[in-house]
CHARMM internal coordinates of N, CA and C (Angstrom, degrees):
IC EDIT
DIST 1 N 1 CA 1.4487
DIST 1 CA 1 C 1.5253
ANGL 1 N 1 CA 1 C 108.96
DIST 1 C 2 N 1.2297
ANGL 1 CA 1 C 2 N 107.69
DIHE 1 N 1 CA 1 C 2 N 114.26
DIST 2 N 2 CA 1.4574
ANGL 1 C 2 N 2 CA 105.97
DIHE 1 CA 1 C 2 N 2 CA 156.59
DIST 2 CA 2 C 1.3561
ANGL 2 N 2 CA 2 C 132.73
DIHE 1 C 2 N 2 CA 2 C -91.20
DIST 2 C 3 N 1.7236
ANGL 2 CA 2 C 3 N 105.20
DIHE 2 N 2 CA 2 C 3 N 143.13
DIST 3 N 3 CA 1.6491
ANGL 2 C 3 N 3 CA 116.99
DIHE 2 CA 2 C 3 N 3 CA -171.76
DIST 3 CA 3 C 1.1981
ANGL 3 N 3 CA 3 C 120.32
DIHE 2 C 3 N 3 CA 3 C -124.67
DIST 3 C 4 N 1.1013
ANGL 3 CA 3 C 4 N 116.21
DIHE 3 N 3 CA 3 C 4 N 89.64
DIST 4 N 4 CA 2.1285
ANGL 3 C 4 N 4 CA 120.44
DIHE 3 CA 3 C 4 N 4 CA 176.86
DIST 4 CA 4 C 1.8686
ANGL 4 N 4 CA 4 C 105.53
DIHE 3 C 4 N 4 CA 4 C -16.15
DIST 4 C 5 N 1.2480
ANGL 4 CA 4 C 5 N 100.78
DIHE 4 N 4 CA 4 C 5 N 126.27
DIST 5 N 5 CA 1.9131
ANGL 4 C 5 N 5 CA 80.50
DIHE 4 CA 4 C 5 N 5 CA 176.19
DIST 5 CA 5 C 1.4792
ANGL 5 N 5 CA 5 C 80.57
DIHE 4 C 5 N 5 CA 5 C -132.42
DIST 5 C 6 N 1.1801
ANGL 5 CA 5 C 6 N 119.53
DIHE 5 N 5 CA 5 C 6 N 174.53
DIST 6 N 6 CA 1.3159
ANGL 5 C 6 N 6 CA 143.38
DIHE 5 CA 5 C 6 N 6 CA -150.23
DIST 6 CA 6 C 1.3808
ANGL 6 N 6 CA 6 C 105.31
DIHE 5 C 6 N 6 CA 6 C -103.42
DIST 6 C 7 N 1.3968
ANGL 6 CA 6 C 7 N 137.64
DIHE 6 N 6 CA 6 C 7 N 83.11
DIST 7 N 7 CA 1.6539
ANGL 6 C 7 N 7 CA 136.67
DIHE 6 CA 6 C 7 N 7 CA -167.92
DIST 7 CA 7 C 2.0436
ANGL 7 N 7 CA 7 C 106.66
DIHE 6 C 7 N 7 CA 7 C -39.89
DIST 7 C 8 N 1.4857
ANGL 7 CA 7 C 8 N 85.50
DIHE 7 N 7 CA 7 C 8 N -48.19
DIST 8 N 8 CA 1.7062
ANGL 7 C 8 N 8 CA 97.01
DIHE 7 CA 7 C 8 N 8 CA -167.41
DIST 8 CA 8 C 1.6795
ANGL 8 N 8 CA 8 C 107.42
DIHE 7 C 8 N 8 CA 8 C -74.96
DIST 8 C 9 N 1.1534
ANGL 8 CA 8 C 9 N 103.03
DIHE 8 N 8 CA 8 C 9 N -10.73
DIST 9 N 9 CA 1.8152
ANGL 8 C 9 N 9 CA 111.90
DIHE 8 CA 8 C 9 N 9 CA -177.39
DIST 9 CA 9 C 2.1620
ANGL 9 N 9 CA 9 C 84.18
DIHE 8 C 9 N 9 CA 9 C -66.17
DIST 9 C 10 N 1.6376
ANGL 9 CA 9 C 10 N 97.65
DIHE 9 N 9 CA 9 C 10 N -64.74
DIST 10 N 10 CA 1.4299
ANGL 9 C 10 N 10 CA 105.17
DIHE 9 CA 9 C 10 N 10 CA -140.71
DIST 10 CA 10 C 1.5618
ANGL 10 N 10 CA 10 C 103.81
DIHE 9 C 10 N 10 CA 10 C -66.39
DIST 10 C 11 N 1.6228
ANGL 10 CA 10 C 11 N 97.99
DIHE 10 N 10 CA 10 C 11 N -26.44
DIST 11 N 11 CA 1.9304
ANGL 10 C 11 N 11 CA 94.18
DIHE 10 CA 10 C 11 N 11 CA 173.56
DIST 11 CA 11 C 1.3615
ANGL 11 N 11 CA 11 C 129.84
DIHE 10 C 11 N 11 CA 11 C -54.91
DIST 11 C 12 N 1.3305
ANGL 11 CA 11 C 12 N 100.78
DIHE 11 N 11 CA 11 C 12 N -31.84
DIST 12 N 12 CA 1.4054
ANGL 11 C 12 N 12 CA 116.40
DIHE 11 CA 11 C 12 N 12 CA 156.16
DIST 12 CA 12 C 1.3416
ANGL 12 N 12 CA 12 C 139.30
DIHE 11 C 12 N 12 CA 12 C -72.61
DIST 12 C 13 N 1.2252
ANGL 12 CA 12 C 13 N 118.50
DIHE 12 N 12 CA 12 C 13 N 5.08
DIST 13 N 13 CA 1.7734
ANGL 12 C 13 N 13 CA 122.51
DIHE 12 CA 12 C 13 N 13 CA 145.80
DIST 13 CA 13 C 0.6825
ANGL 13 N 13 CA 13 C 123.66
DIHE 12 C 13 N 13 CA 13 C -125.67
DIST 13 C 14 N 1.5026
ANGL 13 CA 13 C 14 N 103.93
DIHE 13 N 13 CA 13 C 14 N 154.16
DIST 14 N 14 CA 1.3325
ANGL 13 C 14 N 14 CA 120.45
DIHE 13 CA 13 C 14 N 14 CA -172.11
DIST 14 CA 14 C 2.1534
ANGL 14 N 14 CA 14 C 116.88
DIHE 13 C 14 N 14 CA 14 C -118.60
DIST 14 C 15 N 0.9667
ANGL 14 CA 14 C 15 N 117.72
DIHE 14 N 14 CA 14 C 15 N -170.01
DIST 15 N 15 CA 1.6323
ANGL 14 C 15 N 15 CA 121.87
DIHE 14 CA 14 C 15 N 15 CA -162.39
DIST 15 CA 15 C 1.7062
ANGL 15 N 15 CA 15 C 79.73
DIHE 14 C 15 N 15 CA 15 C -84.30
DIST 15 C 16 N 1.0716
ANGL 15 CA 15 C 16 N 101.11
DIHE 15 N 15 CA 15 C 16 N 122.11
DIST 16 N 16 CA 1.9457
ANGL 15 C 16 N 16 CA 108.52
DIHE 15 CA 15 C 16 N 16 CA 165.44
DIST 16 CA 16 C 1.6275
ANGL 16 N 16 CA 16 C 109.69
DIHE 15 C 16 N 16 CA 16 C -76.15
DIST 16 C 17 N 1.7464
ANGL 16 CA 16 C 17 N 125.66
DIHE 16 N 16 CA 16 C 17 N -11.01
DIST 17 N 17 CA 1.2677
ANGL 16 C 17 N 17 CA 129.66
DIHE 16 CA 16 C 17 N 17 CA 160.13
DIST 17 CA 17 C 1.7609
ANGL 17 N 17 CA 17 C 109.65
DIHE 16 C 17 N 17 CA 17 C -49.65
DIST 17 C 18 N 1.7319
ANGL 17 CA 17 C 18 N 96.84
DIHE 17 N 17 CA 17 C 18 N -79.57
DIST 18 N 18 CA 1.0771
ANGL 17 C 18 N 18 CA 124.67
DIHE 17 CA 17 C 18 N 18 CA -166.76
DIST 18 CA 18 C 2.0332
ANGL 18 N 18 CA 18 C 115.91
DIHE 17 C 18 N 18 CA 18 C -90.49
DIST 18 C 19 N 0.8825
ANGL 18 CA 18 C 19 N 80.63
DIHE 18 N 18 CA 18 C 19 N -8.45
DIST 19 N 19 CA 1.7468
ANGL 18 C 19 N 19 CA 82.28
DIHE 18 CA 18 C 19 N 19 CA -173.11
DIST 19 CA 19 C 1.6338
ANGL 19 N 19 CA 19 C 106.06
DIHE 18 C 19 N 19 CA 19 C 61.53
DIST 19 C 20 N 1.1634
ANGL 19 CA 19 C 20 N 130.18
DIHE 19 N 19 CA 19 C 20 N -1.44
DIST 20 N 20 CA 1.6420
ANGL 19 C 20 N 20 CA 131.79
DIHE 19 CA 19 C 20 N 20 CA 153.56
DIST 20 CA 20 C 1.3278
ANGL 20 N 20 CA 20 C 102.09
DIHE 19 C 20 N 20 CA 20 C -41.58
DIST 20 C 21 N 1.9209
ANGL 20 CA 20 C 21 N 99.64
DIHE 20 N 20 CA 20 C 21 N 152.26
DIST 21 N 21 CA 1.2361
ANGL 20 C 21 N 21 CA 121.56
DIHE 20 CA 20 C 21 N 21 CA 169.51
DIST 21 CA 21 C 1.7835
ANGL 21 N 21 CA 21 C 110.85
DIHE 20 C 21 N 21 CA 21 C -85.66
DIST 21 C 22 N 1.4483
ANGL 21 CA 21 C 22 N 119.30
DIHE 21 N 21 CA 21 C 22 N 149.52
DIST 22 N 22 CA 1.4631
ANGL 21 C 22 N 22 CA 127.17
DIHE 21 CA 21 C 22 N 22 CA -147.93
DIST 22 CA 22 C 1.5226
ANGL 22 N 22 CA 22 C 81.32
DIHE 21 C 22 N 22 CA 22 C -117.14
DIST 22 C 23 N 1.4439
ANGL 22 CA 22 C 23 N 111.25
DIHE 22 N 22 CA 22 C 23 N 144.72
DIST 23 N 23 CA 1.5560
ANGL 22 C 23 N 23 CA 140.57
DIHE 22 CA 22 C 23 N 23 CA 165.91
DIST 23 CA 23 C 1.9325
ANGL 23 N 23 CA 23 C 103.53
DIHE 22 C 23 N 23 CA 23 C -101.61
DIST 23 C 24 N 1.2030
ANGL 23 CA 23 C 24 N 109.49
DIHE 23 N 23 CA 23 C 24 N 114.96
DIST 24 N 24 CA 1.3936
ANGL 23 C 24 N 24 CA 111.98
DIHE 23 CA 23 C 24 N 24 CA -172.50
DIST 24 CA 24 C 1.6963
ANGL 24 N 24 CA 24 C 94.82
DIHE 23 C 24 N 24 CA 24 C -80.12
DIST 24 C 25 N 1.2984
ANGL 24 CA 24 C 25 N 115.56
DIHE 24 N 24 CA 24 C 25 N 146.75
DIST 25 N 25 CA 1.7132
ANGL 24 C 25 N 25 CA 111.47
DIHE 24 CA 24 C 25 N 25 CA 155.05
DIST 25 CA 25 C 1.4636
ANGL 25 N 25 CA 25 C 108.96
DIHE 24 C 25 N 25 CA 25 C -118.39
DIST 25 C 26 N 0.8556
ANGL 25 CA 25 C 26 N 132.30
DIHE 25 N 25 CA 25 C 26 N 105.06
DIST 26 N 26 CA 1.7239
ANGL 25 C 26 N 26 CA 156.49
DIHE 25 CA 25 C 26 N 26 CA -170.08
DIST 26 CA 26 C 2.0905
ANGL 26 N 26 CA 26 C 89.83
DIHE 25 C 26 N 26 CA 26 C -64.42
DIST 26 C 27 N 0.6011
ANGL 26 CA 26 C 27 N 106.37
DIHE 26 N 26 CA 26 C 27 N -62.06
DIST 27 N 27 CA 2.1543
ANGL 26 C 27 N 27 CA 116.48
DIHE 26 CA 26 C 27 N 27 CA 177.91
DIST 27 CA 27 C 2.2505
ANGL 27 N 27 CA 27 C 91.67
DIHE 26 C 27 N 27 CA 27 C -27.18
DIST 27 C 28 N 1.6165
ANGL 27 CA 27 C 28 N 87.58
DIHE 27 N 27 CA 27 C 28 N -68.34
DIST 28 N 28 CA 1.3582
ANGL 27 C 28 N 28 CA 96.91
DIHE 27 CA 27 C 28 N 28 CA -165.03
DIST 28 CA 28 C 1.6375
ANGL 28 N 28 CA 28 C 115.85
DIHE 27 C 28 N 28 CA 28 C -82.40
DIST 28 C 29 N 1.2686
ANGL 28 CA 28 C 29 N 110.39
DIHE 28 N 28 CA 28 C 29 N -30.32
DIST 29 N 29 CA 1.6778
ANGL 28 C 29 N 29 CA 125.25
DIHE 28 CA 28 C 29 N 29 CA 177.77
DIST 29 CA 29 C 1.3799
ANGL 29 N 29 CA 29 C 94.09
DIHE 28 C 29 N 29 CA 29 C 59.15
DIST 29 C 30 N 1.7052
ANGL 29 CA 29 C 30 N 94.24
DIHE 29 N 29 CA 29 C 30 N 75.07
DIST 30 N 30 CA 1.7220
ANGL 29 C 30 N 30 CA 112.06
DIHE 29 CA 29 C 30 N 30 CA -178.55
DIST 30 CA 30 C 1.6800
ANGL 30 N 30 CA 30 C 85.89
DIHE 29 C 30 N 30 CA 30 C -139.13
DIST 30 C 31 N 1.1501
ANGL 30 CA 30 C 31 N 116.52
DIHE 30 N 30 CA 30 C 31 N 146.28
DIST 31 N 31 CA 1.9500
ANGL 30 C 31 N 31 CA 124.85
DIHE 30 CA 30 C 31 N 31 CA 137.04
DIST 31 CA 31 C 1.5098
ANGL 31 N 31 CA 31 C 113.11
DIHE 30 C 31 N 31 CA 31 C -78.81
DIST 31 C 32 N 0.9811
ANGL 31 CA 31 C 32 N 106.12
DIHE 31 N 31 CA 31 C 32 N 102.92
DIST 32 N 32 CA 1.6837
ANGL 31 C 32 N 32 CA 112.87
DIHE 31 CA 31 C 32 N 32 CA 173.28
DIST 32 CA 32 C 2.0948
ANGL 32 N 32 CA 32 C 118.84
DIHE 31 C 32 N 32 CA 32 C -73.80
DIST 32 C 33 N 1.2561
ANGL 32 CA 32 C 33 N 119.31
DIHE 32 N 32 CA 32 C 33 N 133.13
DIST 33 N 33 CA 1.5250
ANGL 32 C 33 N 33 CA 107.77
DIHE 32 CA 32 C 33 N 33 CA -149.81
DIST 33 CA 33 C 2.1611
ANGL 33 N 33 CA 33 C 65.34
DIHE 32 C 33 N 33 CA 33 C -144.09
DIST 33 C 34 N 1.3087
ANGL 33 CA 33 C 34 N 93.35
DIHE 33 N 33 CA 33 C 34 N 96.33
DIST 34 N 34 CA 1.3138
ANGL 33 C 34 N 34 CA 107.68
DIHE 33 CA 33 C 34 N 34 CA 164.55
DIST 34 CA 34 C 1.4868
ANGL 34 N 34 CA 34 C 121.61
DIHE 33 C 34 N 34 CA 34 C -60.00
DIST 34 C 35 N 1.5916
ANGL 34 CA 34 C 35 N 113.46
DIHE 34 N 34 CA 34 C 35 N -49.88
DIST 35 N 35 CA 1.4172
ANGL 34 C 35 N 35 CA 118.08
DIHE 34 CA 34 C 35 N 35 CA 167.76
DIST 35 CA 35 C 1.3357
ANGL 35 N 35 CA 35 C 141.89
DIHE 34 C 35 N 35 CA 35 C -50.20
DIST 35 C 36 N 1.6930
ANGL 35 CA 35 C 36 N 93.24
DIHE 35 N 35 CA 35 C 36 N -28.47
DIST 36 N 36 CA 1.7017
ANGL 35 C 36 N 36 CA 111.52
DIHE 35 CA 35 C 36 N 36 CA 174.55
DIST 36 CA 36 C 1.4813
ANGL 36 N 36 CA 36 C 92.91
DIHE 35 C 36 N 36 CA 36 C -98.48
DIST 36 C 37 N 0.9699
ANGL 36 CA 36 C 37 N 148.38
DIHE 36 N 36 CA 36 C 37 N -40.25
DIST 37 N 37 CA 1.7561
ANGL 36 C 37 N 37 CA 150.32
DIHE 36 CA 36 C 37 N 37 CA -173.72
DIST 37 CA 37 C 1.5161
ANGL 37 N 37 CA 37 C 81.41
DIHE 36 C 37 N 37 CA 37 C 78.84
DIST 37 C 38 N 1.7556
ANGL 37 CA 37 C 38 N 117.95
DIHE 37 N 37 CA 37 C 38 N 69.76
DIST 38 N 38 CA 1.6006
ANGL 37 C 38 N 38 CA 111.71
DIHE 37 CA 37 C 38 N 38 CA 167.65
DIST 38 CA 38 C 1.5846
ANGL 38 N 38 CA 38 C 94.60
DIHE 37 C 38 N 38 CA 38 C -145.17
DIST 38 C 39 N 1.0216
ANGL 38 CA 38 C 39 N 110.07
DIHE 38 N 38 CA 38 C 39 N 150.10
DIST 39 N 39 CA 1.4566
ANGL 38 C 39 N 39 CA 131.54
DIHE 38 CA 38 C 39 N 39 CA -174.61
DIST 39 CA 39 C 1.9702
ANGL 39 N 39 CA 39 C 107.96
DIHE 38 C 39 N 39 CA 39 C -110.94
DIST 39 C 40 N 1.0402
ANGL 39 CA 39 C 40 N 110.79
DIHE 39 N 39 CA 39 C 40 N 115.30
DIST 40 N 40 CA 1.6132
ANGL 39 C 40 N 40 CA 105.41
DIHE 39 CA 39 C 40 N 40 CA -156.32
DIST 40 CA 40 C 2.1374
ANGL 40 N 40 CA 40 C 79.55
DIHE 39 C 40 N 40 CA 40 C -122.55
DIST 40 C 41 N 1.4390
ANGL 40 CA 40 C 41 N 80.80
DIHE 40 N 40 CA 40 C 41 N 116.31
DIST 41 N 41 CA 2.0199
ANGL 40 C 41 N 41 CA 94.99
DIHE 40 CA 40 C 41 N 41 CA 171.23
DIST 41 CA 41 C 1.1245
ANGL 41 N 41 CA 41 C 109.87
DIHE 40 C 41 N 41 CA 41 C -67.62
DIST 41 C 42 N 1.6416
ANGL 41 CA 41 C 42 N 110.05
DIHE 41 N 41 CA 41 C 42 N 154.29
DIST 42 N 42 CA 1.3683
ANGL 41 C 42 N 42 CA 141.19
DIHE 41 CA 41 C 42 N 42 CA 164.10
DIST 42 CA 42 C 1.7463
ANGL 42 N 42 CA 42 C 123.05
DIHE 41 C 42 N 42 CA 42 C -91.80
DIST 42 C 43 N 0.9447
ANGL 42 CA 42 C 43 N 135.80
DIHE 42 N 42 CA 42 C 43 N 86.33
DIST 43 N 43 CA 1.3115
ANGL 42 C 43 N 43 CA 147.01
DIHE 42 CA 42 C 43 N 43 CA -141.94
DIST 43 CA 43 C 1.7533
ANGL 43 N 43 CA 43 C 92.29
DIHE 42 C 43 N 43 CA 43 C -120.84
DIST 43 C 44 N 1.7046
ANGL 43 CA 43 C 44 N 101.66
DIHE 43 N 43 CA 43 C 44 N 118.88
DIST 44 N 44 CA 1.2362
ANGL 43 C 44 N 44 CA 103.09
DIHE 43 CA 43 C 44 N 44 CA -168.27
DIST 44 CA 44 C 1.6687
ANGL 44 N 44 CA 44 C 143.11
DIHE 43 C 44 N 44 CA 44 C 19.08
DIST 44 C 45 N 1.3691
ANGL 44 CA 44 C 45 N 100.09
DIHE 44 N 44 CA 44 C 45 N 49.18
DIST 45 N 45 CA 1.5189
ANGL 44 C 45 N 45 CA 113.00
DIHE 44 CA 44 C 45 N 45 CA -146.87
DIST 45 CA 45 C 1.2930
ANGL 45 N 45 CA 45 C 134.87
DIHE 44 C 45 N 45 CA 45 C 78.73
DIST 45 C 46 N 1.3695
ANGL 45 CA 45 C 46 N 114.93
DIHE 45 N 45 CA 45 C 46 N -8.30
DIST 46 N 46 CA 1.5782
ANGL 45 C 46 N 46 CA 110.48
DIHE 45 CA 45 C 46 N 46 CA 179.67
DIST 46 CA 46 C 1.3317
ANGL 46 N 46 CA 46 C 111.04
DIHE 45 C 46 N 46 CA 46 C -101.39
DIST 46 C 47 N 1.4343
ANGL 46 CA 46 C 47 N 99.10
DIHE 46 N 46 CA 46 C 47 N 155.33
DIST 47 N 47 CA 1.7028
ANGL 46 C 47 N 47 CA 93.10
DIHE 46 CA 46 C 47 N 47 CA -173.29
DIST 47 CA 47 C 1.7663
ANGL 47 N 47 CA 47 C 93.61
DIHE 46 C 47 N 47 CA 47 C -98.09
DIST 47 C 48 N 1.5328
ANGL 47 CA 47 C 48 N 100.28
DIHE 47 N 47 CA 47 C 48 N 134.77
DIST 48 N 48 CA 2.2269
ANGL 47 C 48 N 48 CA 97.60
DIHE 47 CA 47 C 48 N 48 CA 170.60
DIST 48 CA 48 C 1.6246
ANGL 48 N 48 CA 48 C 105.99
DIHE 47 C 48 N 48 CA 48 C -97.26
DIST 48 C 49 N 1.1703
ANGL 48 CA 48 C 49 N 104.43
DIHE 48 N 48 CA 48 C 49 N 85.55
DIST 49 N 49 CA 1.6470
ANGL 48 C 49 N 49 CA 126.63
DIHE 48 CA 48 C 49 N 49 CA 179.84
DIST 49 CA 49 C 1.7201
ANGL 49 N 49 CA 49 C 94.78
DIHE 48 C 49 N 49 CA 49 C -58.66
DIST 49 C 50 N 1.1074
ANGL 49 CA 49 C 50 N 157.27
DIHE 49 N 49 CA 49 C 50 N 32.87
DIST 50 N 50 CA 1.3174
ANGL 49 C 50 N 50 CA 166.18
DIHE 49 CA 49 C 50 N 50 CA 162.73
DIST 50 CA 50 C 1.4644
ANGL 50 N 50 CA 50 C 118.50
DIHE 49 C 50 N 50 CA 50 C -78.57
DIST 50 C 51 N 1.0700
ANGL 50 CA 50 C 51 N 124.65
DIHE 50 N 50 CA 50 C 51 N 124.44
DIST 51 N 51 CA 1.7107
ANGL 50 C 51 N 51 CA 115.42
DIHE 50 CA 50 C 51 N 51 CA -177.76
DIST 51 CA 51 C 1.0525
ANGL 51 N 51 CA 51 C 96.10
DIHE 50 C 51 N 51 CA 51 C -64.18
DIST 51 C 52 N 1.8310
ANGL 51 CA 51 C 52 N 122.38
DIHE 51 N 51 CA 51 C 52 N -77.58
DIST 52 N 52 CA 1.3667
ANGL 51 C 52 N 52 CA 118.29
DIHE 51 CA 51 C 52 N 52 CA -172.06
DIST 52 CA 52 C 1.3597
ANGL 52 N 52 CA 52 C 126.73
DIHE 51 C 52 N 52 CA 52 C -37.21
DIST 52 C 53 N 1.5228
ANGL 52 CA 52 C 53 N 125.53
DIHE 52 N 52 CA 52 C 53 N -16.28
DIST 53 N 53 CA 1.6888
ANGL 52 C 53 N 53 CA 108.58
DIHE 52 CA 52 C 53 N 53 CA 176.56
DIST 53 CA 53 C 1.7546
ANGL 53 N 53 CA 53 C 94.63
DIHE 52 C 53 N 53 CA 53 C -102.12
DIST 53 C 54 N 1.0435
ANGL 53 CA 53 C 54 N 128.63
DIHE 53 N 53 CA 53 C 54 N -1.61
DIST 54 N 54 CA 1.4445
ANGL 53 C 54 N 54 CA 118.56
DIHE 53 CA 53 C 54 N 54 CA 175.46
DIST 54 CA 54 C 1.6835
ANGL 54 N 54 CA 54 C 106.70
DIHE 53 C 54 N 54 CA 54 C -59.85
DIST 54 C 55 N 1.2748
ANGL 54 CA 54 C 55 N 120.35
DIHE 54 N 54 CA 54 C 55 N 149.51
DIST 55 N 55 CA 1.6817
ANGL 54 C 55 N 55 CA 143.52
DIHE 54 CA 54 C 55 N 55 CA 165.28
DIST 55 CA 55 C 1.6915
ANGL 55 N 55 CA 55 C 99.80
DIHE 54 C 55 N 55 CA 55 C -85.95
DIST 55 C 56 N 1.6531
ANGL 55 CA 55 C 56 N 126.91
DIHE 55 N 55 CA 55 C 56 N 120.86
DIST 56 N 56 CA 0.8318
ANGL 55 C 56 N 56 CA 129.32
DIHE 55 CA 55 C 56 N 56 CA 137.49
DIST 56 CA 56 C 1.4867
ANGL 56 N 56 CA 56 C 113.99
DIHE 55 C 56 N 56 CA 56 C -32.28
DIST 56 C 57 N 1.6003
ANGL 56 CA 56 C 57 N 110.69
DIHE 56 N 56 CA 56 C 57 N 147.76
DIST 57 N 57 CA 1.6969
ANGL 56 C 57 N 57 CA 119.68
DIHE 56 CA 56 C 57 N 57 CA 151.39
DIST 57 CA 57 C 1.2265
ANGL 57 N 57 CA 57 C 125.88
DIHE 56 C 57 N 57 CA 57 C -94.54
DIST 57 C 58 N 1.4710
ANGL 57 CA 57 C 58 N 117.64
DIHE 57 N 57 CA 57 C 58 N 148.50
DIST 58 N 58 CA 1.4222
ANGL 57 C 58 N 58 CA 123.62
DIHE 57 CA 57 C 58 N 58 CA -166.52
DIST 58 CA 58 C 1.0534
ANGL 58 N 58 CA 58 C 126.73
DIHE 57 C 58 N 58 CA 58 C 12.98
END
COOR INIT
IC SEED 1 N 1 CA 1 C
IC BUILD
């Protein structure tokens, strides 16, 4: 399912770990937070800015 998300919403957050700026991947409808190596989901358009629901990377 695809969900329109808001480009200017997501530029505006950042990793609530690290306070780093987030690389969106549109494929996965994740915020990617390179600094934490955590992948934070996109849930019907919303981003869950939560550590605990973030996916580690590789």
């Amino acid at each position: 399912m695809s969900v329109n998300v808001d480009r200017r919403m997501l530029e505006a957050l950042i990793c609530p770990q690290t306070h780093a700026t987030l690389r969106y991947d549109a494929a996965a409808q994740e915020l990617i937070s390179e600094s934490a190596n955590l992948a934070y989901p996109i849930r019907n358009g919303i981003p869950v800015m939560l550590v605990d629901e973030a996916r580690p990377l590789g």
